[in-house]
C-alpha positions as CSV (number, residue, x, y, z in Angstrom):
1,X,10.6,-13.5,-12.3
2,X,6.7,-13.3,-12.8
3,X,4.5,-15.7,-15.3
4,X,2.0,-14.3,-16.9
5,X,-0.4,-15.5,-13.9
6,X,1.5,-13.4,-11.1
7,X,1.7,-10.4,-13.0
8,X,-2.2,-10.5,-13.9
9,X,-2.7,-11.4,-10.3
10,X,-0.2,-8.5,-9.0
11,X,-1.4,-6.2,-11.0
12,X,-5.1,-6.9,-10.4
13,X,-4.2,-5.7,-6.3
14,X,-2.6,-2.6,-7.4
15,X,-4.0,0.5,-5.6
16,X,-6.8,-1.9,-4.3
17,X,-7.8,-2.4,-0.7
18,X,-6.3,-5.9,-0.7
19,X,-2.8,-4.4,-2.1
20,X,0.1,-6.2,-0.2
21,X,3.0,-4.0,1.5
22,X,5.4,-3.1,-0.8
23,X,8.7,-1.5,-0.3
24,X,10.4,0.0,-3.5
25,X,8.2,-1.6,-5.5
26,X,8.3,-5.0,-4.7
27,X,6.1,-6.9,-2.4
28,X,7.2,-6.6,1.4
29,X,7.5,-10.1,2.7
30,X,9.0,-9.6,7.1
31,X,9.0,-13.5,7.4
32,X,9.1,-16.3,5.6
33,X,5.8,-17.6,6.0
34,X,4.1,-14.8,4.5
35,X,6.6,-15.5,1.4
36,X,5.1,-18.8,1.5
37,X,1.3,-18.1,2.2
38,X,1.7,-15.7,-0.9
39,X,3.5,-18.1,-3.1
40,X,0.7,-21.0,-2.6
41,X,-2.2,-19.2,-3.1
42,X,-0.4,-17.8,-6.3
43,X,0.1,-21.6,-7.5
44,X,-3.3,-23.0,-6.4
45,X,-4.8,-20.2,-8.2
46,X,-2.4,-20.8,-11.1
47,X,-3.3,-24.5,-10.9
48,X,-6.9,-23.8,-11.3
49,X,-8.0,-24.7,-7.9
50,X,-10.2,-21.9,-7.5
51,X,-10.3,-18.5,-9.2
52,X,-7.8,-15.6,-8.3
53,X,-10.8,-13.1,-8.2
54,X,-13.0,-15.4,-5.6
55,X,-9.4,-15.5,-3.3
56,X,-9.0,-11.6,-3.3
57,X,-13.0,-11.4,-2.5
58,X,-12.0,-13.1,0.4
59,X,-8.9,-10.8,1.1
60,X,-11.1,-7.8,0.5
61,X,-13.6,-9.1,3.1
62,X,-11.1,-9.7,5.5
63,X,-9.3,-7.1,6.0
64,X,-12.9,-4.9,5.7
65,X,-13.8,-7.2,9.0
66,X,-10.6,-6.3,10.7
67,X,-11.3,-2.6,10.2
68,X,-14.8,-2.6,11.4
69,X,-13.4,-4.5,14.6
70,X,-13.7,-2.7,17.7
71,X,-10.5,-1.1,18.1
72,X,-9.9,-1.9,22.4
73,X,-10.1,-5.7,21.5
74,X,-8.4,-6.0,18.1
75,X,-5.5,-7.3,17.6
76,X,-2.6,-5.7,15.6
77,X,-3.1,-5.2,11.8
78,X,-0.6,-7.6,9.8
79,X,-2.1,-7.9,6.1
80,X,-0.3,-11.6,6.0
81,X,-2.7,-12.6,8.5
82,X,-5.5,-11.7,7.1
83,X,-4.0,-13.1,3.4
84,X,-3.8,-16.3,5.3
85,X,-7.7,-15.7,6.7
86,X,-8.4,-15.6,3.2
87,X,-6.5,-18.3,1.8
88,X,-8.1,-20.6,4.3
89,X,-11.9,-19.8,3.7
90,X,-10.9,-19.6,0.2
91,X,-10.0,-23.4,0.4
92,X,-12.7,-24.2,2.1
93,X,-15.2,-22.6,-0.4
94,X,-13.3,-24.5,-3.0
95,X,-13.9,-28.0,-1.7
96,X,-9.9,-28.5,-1.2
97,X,-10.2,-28.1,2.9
98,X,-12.7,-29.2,5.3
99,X,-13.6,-26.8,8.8
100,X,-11.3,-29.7,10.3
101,X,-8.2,-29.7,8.4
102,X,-8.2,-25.8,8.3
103,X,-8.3,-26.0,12.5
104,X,-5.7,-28.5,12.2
105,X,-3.3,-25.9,10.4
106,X,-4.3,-23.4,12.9
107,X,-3.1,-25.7,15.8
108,X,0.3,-26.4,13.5
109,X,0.9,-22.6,13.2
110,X,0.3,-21.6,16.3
111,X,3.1,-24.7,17.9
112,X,5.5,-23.0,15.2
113,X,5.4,-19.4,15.9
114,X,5.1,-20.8,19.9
């Protein structure tokens, strides 16, 4: 069940370019990570860690740069992807993660999904 916080922040993607998958209504999550990715950027926004709006500024930018890619070299759209993209400069921004840490994550996902 949502709080408050989720429902303002769901709703505030709605029919927006940032808008996660959905299937019947509810938010399409294919693996658990992206469950996860979702979840904490919910609770650091919820927390007060940085503002909900900066976050999906982020998304909005992100998934803008993967459409103006070129097409032969791009990879495969996954929104979760660029959510995490987003999340991660997001942090940054916010003070909460250096350049360094956020590369050590990369390295960490990339040995999980090896």
């Amino acid at each position: 069940m949502f709080t408050r916080f989720e429902e303002y922040a769901a709703f505030s993607m709605l029919g927006q370019p940032d808008s996660p998958p959905r299937l019947q209504g509810k938010f399409l999550f294919d693996k658990p990570w992206e469950r996860e990715v979702f979840g904490v950027a919910l609770s650091l926004s919820k927390a007060g860690y940085f503002e909900w709006e900066a976050f999906r500024q982020n998304l909005i930018e992100s998934i803008a740069e993967w459409e103006d890619g070129y097409c032969a070299g791009q990879p495969r759209w996954d929104y979760y992807e660029r959510f995490f993209l987003a999340l991660k400069k997001t942090l940054v921004e916010a003070g909460l993660l250096s350049a360094a840490e956020i590369a050590a994550i990369d390295a960490a996902f990339v040995i999980a999904n090896a």
